[in-house]
N, C-alpha and C positions, 0 to 999 in steps of 0.2 A: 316216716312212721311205718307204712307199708312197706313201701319198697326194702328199706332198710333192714327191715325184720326178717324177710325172705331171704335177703343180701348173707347176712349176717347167717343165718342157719345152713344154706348152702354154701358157706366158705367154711363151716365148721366138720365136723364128722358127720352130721346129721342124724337120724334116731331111725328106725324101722316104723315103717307105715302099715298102721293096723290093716285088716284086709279088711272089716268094712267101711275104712275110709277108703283105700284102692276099689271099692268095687263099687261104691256110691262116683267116684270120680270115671270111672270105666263105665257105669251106667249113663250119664251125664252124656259123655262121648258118643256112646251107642246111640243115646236119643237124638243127640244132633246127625248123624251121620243117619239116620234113618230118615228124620225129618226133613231136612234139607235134600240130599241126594238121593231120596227114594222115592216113594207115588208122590208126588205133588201138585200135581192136577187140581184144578180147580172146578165144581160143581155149577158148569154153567147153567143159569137159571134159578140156581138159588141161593146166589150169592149173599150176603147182608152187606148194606153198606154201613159204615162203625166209623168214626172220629179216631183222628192218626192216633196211634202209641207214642209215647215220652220219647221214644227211639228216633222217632219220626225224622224227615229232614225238616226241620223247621224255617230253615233258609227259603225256600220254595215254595209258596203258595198252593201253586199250581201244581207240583207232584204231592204235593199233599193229598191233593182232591181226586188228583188222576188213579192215588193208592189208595183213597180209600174208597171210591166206586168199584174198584177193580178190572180195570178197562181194557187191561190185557188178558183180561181171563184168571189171572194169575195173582198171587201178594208179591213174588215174589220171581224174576228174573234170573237166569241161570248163573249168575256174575256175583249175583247178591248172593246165590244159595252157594257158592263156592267160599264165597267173604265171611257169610255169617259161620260155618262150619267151621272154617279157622279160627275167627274170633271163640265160638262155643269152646273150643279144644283148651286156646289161653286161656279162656275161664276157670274151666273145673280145674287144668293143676295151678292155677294163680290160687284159688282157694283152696286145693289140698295143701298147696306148703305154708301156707299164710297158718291153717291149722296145724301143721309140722312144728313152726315156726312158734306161736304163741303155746302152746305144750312146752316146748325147749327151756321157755321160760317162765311157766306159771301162769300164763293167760288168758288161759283159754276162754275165759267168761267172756271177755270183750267179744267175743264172736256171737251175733245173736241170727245172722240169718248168711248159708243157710241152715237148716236145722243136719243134725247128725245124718238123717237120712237121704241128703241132702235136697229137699223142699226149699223152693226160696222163696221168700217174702212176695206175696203179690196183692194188689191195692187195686179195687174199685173204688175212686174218690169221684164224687161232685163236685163241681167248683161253680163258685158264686163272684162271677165278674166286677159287684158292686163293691166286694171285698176290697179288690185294690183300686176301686175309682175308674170300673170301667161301664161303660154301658152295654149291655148285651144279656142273651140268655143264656141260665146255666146250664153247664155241658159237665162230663163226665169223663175223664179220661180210667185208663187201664193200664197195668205194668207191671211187669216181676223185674226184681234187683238182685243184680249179681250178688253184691254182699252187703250186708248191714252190722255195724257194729255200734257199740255203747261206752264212749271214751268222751273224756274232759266235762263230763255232766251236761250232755247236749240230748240225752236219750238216744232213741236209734239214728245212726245217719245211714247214710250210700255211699257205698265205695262202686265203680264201674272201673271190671274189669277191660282194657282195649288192646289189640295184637295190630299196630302200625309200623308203614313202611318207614326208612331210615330219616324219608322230609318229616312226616309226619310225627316223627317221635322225636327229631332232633328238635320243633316246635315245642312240643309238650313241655321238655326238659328245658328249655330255655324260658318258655312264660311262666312253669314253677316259680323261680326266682322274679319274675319280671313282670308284674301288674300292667305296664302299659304294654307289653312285646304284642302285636298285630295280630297273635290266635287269639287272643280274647276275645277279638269282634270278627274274626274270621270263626270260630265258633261258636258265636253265640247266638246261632240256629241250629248246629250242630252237637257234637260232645258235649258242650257244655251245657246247652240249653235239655239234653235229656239229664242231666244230673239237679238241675235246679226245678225240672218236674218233679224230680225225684223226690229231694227235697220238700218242696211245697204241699207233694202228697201224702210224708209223713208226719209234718207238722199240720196238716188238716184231719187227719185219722188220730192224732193225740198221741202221736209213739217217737216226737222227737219233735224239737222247737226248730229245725231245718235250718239250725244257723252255717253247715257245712254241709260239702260231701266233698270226697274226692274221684281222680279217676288214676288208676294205674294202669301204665301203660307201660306192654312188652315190645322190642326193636325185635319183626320179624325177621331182618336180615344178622343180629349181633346178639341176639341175648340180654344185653342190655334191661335195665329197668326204671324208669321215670315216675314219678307223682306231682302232681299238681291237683292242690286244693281250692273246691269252690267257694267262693263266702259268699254269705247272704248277700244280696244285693234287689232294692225293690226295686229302680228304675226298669233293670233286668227282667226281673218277675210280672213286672205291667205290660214291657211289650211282649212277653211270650201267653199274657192273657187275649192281649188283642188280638194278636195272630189268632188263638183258636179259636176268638170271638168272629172273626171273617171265616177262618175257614169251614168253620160249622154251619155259616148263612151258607157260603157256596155249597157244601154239603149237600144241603137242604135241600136249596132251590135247585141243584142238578137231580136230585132225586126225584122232587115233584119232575122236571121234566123226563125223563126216564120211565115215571110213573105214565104221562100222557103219551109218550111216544108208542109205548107198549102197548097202551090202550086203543091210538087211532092204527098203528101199522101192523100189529100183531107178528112182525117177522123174527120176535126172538132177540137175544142179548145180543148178538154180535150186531147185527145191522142196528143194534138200538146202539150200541158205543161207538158206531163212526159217527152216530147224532152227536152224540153228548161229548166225542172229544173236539168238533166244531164248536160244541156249544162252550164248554170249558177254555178254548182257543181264543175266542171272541171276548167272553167277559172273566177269566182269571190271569191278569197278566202274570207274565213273565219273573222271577228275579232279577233283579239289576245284574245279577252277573253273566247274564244269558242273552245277552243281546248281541254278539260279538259276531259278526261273519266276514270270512274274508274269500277272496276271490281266487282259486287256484288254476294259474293260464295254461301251465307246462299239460306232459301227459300223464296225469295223476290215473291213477287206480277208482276208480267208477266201481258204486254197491253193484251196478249188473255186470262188472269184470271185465266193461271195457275201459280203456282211456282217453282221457281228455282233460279238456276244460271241466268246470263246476266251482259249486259253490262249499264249506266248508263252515262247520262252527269251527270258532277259534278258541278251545278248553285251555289255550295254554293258562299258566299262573302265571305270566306276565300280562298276557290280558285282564287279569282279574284274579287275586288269591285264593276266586269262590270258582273260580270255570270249572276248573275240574270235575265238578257235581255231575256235570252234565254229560261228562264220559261216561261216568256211571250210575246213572238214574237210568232205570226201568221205563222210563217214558220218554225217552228223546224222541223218539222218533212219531209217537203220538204228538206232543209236542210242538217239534217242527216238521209240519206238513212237508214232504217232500223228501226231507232226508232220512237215509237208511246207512246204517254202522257197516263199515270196511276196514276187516280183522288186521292193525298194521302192529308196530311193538305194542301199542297201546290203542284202543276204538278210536276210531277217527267216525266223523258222522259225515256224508257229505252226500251233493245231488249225482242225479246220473246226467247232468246238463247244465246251462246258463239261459 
């Protein structure tokens, strides 16, 4: 539907692009490239703590909590702010040509977010856990959507724009076609579970019955272009309640602690987050996919640059489809006590010992 419309306009002559669709798309850029790669320092001490974004990793409990305290000082990791900037980039020209694209042929109306000047759609919803049968308090999530359109009389749905490597996009284009194929439940903490937030927040705001969204996705290494569409699905929609029905108690109660730690030590956020990432250690466990350690004898590369023995997570995807997360999560190293990242083709996390 997307993908093809884009497809289909860039194999054609294509049409001249107005200059304030070029300069709403230029601005987009700029804002990412400022925001990401520029001051991004975080205001220690007055921080807010807030319940994760749709974006969120869903997968993880426990980086869920560790992102939303903000326990590195930070939202946001050098790795990440490199990832998001590229993803930003995909974004604004996925939706400059998509609007190239529907012009070409009369369309244009199906485009409802984002707006011409390019504003996108964003959603302060409440959610009421009883809703889908679940027990818990209501919480509140937050979110802007790459794109929203109004096709097959669904009202607005979500399209998310994605910029993935050749694994991850060869995934995409293969569970398009393929309901059972293994990313469904490999992301259904991930990509997918921000799309069916997505989803559940338009159909509670009254601007679309959430029965779809999609996510388009660009092959960073080929150009290439994939789609794969969400459907409604409750069982789906209950466990992504539950999840933010726990991770909001943790939330909480790491804040109330935080609150007390402040109050008997007085020594300031940093020595209060080596408390609370003990304390998040102890009672937030882990993902199932994060348990994996293996033991390297030979003379490995050591975080303090010498070599030896140590100990090692084992991110590969053959330990787990989900490891990977943990190469690049913001909080490995909070996480797992002990271990510190050693820059190799890819993060390796491992101790300076046995």
């Amino acid at each position: 539907m997307i993908a093809n419309k884009v497809k289909t306009y860039l194999e054609g002559s294509g049409s001249e692009i107005p200059k304030e669709r070029m300069d709403v798309a230029l601005g987009l850029m700029e804002h990412s490239l400022r925001r990401n790669l520029g001051d991004n320092s975080a205001e220690r001490g007055g921080r807010k703590v807030r319940m994760p974004r749709p974006s969120g990793t869903w997968a993880c409990g426990r980086e869920m909590v560790f992102k939303s305290l903000a326990l590195n000082g930070e939202p946001y990791g050098w790795r990440s702010r490199l990832t998001f900037t590229h993803g930003d980039i995909t974004e604004a020209m996925g939706v400059m040509l998509y609007r190239q694209a529907l012009d070409s042929t009369g369309e244009s109306k199906i485009l409802l977010s984002p707006a011409d000047n390019g504003e996108q759609l964003e959603l302060d919803v409440e959610f009421d856990p009883s809703v889908w049968g679940v027990e818990g308090e209501k919480f509140r999530l937050k979110g802007h959507m790459d794109m929203t359109l109004d096709v097959h009389g669904h009202g607005e749905s979500v399209v998310d724009w994605k910029a993935l490597s050749v694994y991850s996009f060869n995934d995409v284009q293969a569970a398009a076609g393929d309901s059972d194929h293994p990313w469904w439940a490999k992301e259904a903490g991930g990509y997918v579970a921000q799309v069916r937030w997505y989803m559940m927040m338009l159909r509670l705001s009254g601007r679309g019955d959430g029965k779809w969204g999609a996510i388009v996705a660009v092959n960073k290494n080929t150009g290439h272009l994939a789609e794969a569409v969400i459907p409604y699905d409750h069982d789906a929609e209950v466990a992504l309640i539950r999840k933010a029905v726990y991770t909001a108690r943790m939330i909480a109660e790491a804040s109330e602690r935080r609150a007390i730690v402040l109050q008997d030590s007085g020594d300031g956020d940093e020595a209060t987050d080596i408390v609370l990432a003990e304390w998040v250690r102890e009672f937030v466990p882990r993902a199932k996919f994060t348990k994996n350690m293996v033991v390297q004898r030979g003379t490995v590369m050591r975080p303090d640059g010498t070599k030896g023995k140590c100990f090692e997570l084992d991110t590969s995807r053959a330990a787990d489809p989900e490891a990977f997360r943990c190469s690049y999560c913001d909080f490995t190293e909070l996480c797992y006590d002990g271990f510190s990242v050693v820059a190799l083709a890819k993060p390796v996390y491992r101790t300076n010992g046995i």
